[in-house]
TORPARO-88512 format. One record per residue (C-alpha): residue in one letter; z, y, x. Coordinates in steps of 0.02 Angstrom, whole numbers, plus 50000, padded with zeros to 5 digits. Each point is the difference from the previous one (the first is absolute). Layout:
N
AZYX ...
END
This chain:
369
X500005000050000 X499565017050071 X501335012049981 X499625018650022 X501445009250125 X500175018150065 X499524996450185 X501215008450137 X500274995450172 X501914998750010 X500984992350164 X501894994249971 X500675003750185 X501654989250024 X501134999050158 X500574986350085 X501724997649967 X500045018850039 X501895001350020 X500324985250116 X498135004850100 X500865018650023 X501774992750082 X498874987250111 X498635013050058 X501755012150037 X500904985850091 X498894990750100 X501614986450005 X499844995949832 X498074994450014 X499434982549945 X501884996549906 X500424997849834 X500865018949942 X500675003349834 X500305017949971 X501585003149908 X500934985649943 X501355001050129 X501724994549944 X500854993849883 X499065007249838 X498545004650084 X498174999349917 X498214998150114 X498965013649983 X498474993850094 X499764985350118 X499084997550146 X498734985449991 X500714990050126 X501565000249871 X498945000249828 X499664979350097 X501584995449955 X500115005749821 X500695016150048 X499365014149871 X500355017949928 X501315001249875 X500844985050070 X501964998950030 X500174999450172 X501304987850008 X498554988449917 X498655008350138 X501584994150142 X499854983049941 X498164997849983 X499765005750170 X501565002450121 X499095008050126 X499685014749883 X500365018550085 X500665011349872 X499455016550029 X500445017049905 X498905008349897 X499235017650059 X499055009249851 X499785013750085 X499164991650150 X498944990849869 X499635015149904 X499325009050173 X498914984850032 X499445000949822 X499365017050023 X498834997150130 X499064985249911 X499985008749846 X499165014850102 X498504987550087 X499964995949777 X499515019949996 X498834999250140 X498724989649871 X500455004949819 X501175013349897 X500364986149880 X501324991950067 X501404990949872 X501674995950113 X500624985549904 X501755001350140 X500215001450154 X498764984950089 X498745000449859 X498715010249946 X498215001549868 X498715008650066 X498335002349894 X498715003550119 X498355000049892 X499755018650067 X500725000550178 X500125012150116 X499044988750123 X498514997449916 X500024981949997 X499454991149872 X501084982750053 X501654998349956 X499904985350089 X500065007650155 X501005015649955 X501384989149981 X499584990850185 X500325017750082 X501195002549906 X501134984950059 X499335003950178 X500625016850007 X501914995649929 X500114986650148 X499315010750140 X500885017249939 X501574994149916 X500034984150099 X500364987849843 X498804989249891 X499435000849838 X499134990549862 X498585006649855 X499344992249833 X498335008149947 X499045001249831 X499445007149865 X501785003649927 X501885002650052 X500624982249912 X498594990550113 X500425009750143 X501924997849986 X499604981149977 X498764999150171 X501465009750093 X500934985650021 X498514986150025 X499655002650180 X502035004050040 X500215005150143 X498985012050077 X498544993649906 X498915005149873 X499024994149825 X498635008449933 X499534993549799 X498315006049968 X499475007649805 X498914981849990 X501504991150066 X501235004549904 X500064991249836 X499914982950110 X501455007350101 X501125001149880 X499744984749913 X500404990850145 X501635010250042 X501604992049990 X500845009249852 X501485003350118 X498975011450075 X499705009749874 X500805016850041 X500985003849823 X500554981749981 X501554996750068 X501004983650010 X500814997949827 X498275007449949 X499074985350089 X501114985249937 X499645005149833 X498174998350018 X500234985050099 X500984992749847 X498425006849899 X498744990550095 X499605016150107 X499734997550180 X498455006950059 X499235016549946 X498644987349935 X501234995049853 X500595016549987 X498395006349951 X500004985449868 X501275008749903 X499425012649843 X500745018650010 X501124994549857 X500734982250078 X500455013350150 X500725012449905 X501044986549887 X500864992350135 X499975014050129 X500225017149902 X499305014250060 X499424992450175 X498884987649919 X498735014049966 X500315003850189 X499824983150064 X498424996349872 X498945016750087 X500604995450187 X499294982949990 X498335007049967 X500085012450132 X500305014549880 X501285012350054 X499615018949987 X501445008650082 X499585012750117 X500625003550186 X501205013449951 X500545011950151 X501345006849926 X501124989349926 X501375007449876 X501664995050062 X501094992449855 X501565000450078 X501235001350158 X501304987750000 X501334995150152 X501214983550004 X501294991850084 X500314980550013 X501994998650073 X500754988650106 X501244995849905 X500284998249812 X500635017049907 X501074994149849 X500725019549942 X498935014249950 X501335012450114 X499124990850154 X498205002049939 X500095017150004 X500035003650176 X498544989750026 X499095008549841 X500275016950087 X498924995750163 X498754992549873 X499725016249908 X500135008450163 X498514990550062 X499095002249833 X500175018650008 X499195000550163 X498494990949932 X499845009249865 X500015015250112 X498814994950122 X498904994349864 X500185018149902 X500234991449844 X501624999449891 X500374987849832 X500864998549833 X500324982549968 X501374991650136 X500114980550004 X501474991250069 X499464981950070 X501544987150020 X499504983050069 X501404987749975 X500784986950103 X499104986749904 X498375011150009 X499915003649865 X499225019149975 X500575012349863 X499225018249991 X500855015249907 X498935016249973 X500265018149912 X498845012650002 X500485017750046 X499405015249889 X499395008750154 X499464996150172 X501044996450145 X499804994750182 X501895006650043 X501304986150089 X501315003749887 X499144999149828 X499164982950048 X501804996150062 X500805004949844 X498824991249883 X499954983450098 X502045000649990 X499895001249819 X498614988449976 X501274987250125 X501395002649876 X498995000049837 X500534981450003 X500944986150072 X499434991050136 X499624981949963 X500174994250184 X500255004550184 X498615012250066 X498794996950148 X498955012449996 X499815019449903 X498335011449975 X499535014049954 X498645006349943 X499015015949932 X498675000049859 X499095010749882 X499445010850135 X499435017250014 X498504994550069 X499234989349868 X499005014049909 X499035005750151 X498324994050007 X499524989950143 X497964998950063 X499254983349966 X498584989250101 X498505008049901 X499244987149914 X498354990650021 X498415005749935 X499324982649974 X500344983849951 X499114984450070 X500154981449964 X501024990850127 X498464988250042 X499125013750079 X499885003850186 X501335012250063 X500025004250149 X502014997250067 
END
């Protein structure tokens, strides 16, 4: 079947293990072994991990007691956002050097829609190829880059060739490729996601695309209309260079259980502290504060109000998260607190969008990537 798509060139540039490949290119010591960084002591979580640590099992958002036991030769290192941040910078400027649409998704990530470059050249193919060349020989760290005709392929390529590699999915090649693809892979489809389709037959995008719109959207709510258009290589969303930032949000995980509300509050006060300070830098302020308590058990509870004006000040946010904290009882010890800003003053402004394309063409024509 011949299905008729907006044609963009769009790379997904993704860093290798960006965190980890920043402590190892800084200390040359800590090249070839298996780093986690953060996850040190006793309540520790892993940020990123090295390679030669993601061997053993080792991965982000890991407790590091668990990443210890995996691999016991794991090197714990501190985290260093700002170092990351500078790094960031730079690679994000060699983005600039080829198009003005660039979409951060974080840090170590980024879109870039280079149908129009600055360049002149009409392969993305090999945009992307100087690209990764010129993050290893200036910044002295590898990358890896999904290419095609829109972001979801892209993001999905990103990770084919990983690391340091590349995957290019042509307009013709597309429908094929994601039949094929593992529905794991399937950026948007996460692991409760994905044993639910496998307990629905589902493993391929093959049988994906077997299921009607309304099957999907029966058993899958809203993201079956999502999942229904992916599969078939339709997904319109544009490279977006200025992303509208939702909301600034700090927390603390503790080493120790808190079991009184008297001893949260210190720890509440550096919190709004260091939410102030982003909120600051970012020149943005909020009216709705959320208070995040993660219990001993895990288990997560959230408790929001929403200001009648806007504030960015320590001691308002401080204020409302105490009363939000004693609004109830606590059903457990506490491990961890947030807190976070929303409803931000920046959510009216209109950002510039990727323009969009003048044609459409079916994917089984030639297009030169």
């Amino acid at each position: 079947m011949s299905v008729d798509l907006p044609i963009r060139k769009i790379i997904h540039v993704d860093m290798d293990a960006f965190y980890a490949s920043v402590e190892q290119m800084d200390n040359p010591q800590l090249k070839g072994k298996p780093i986690a960084v953060g996850g040190g002591g006793k309540r520790g979580v892993v940020s990123a991990a090295s390679y030669e640590a993601r061997k053993f099992g080792v991965k982000s958002a890991m407790a590091g007691t668990l990443a210890a036991k995996l691999c016991p030769e794991i090197i714990f290192v501190r985290p260093n956002f700002e170092r990351y941040s500078e790094i960031s910078k730079k690679i994000r400027a060699i983005f600039y050097d080829y198009t003005h649409l660039v979409e951060p998704l974080s840090l170590d990530e980024a879109y870039l829609d280079v149908t129009q470059n600055k360049k002149g050249n009409p392969s993305a193919t090999l945009i992307a190829k100087d690209i990764r060349e010129r993050i290893f020989n200036e910044v002295g760290l590898t990358a890896s880059a999904g290419i095609s005709i829109n972001k979801f392929i892209a993001k999905v390529a990103s990770d084919y060739n990983k690391p340091n590699g590349q995957k290019t999915v042509n307009p013709e090649e597309v429908l094929t490729f994601l039949e094929q693809l593992d529905i794991r892979k399937f950026y948007g489809v996460g692991k409760v996601t994905a044993e639910k389709m496998y307990q629905k037959g589902i493993f391929t995008g093959a049988d994906l695309k077997q299921k009607s719109l309304e099957y999907l959207e029966t058993h899958f709510g809203k993201s079956g209309g999502y999942y229904y258009h992916v599969v078939r290589g339709i997904h319109n969303s544009e490279v977006k260079p200025y992303r509208t930032r939702k909301s600034l949000a700090a927390e603390r995980t503790f080493s120790e259980n808190l079991s009184s509300e008297v001893f949260m509050l210190e720890k509440l006060e550096h919190i709004a502290q260091e939410v102030s300070k982003r909120l600051n830098k970012s020149q943005v302020a909020g009216k709705t504060v959320t208070l995040k308590i993660k219990y001993s058990d895990f288990t997560l509870q959230t408790r929001s109000k929403t200001l009648p004006y806007f504030i960015n000040d320590k001691d308002v946010i401080l204020d409302t998260a105490k009363d939000l904290l004693y609004q109830e009882t606590l059903s457990n010890s506490v491990r961890l607190l947030g807190i976070s800003l929303s409803n931000l003053n920046n959510e009216t402004k209109k950002t510039p969008a990727a323009p969009k394309p003048n044609k459409t063409v079916s994917v089984q024509l030639k297009f030169e990537f």
